[in-house]
C-alpha positions in Angstrom: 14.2 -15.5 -0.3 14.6 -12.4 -2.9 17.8 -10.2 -2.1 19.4 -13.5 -0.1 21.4 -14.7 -2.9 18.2 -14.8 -5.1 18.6 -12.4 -8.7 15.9 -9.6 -8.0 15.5 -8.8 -12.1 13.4 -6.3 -11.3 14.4 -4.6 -8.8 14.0 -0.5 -9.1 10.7 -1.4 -11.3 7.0 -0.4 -11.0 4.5 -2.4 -11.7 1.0 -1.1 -12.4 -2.0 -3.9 -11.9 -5.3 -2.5 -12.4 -7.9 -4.0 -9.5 -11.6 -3.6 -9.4 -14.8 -5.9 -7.7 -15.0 -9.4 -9.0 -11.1 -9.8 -9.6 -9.7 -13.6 -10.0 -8.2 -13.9 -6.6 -5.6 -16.8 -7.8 -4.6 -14.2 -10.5 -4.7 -11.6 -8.4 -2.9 -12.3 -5.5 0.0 -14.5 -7.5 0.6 -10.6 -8.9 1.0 -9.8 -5.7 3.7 -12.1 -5.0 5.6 -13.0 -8.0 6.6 -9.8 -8.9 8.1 -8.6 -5.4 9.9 -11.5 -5.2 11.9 -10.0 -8.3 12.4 -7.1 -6.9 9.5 -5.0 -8.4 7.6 -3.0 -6.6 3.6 -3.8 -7.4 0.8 -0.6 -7.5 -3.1 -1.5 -7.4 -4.4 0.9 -9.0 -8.5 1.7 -9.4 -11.0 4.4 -9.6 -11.2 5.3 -6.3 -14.1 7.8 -6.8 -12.6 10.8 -3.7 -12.1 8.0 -1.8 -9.1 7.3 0.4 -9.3 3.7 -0.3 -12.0 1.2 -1.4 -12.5 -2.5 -0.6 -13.1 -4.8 -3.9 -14.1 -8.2 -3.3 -13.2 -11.1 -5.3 -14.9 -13.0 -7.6 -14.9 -17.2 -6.6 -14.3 -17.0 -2.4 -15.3 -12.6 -2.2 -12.2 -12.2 -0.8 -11.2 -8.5 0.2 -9.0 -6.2 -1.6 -7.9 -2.6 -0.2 -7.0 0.0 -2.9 -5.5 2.9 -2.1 -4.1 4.3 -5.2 -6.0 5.8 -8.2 -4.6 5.8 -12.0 -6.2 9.4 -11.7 -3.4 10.5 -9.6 -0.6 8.8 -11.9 1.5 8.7 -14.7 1.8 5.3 -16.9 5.0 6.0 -17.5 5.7 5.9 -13.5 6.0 2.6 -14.4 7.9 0.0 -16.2 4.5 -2.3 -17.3 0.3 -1.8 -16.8 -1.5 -4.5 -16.5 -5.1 -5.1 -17.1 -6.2 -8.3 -15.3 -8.9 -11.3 -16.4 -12.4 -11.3 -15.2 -14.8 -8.6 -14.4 -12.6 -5.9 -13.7 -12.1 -4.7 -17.0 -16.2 -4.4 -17.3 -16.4 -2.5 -14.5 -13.2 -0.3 -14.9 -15.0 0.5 -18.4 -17.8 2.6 -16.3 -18.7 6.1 -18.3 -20.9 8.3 -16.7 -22.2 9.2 -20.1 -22.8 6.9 -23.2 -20.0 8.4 -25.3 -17.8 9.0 -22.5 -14.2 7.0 -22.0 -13.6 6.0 -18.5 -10.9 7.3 -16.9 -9.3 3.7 -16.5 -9.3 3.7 -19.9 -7.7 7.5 -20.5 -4.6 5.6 -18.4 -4.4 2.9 -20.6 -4.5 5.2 -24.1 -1.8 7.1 -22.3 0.2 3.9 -21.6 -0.2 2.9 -25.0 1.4 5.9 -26.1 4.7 5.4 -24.3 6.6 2.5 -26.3 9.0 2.1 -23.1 5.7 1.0 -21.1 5.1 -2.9 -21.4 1.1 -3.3 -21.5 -0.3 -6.1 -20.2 -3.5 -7.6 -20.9 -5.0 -10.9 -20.1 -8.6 -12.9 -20.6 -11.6 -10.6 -20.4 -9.0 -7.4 -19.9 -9.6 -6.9 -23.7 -13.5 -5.6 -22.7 -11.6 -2.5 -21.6 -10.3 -1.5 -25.1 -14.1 -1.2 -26.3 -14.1 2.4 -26.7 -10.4 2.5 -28.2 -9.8 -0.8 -30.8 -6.9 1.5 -32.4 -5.3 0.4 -29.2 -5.0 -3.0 -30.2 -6.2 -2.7 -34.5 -3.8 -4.7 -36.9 -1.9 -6.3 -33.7 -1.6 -9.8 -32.8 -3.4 -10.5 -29.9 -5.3 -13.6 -27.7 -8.0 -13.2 -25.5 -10.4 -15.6 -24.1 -12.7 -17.8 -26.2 -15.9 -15.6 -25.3 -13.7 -12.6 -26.7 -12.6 -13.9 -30.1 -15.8 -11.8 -31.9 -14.6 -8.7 -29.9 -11.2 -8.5 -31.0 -12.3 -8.8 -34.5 -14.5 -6.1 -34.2 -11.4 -4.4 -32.6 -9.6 -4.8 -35.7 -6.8 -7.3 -33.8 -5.6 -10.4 -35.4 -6.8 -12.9 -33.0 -3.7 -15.6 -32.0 -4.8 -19.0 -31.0 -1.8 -19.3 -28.4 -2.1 -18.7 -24.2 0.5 -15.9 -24.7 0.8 -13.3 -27.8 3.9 -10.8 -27.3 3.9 -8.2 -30.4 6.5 -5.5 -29.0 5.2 -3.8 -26.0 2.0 -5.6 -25.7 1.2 -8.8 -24.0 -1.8 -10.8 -24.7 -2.9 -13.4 -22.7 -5.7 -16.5 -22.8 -7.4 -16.4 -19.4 -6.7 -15.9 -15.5 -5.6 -19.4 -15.4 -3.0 -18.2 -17.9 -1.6 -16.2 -15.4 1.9 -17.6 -14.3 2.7 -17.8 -18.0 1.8 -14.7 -18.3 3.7 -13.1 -15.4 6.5 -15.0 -16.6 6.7 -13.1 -19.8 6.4 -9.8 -18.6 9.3 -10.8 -16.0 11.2 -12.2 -19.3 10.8 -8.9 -21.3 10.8 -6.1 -18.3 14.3 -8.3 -17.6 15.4 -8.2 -21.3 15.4 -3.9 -21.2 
């Protein structure tokens, strides 16, 4: 059990995951376990749209999801990494009202990026959020999954054909099923600070 003779590595950390409709539960939910048990403290965060809370359902078994924090109402560098998980999310977190607009999931990832001390996460299909911003990502070894190869060419990344790419403070990863690995690493360097 964490804090029964267990290392909490994290403990006194934030963790931001963002969470929208059609999220991989097994991803997910092992988020939402792994990272309490060392110690960290894990925030959902979504567009919550004036709501107090919204209810997202998953993608394979539609399995509910309360949110009740927005990335409108914090700070990226509230927190020790952001994380921007596999599946749809990332498509529907990339919502403008207008064409040319950047959605406001995306103005909190642009401000994470701007904070070196803030370990960004992203993993699978998460890379369809960095669209309207390649500079994000532009000249940075990065993976993503097979369908997003093209993308993160056109991004300007240098695609890495590994489950995990770590260049400084950003974390690529393949796909949801890459997800363990992937927690592991961002456990490994939030540990290493």
């Amino acid at each position: 059990m964490p804090g029964d003779g267990y290392p909490l590595r994290l403990k006194g950390k934030k963790i931001a995951v963002l969470i929208e409709s059609d999220y991989y539960e097994h991803e997910i939910w092992y988020y939402h376990y792994r990272f309490p048990e060392e110690g960290a403290e894990v925030h959902f965060l979504s567009r919550l749209w004036g709501n107090k809370s919204l209810e997202f359902k998953g993608h394979e078994y539609k399995a509910p999801f309360a949110c009740t924090m927005s990335f409108e109402d914090v700070r990226p560098t509230d927190y020790a990494a952001v994380i921007v998980p596999s599946g749809i999310v990332a498509d529907r977190l990339r919502y403008s009202e207008t064409p040319t607009g950047i959605p406001p999931a995306l103005k909190f990832l642009q401000a994470a990026f701007a904070e070196k001390a803030v370990l960004k996460g992203i993993i699978c299909h998460g890379m369809w959020l960095v669209a309207k911003a390649p500079a994000l990502v532009k000249g940075r070894p990065v993976t993503c999954h097979n369908n997003l190869v093209g993308d993160v060419a056109a991004y300007g990344a240098k695609y890495t054909d590994q489950d995990v790419v770590v260049d400084g403070d950003l974390v690529t990863a393949r796909t949801g099923d890459h997800a363990g690995l992937f927690a592991h690493t961002i456990i490994d360097l939030l540990t290493a600070k």
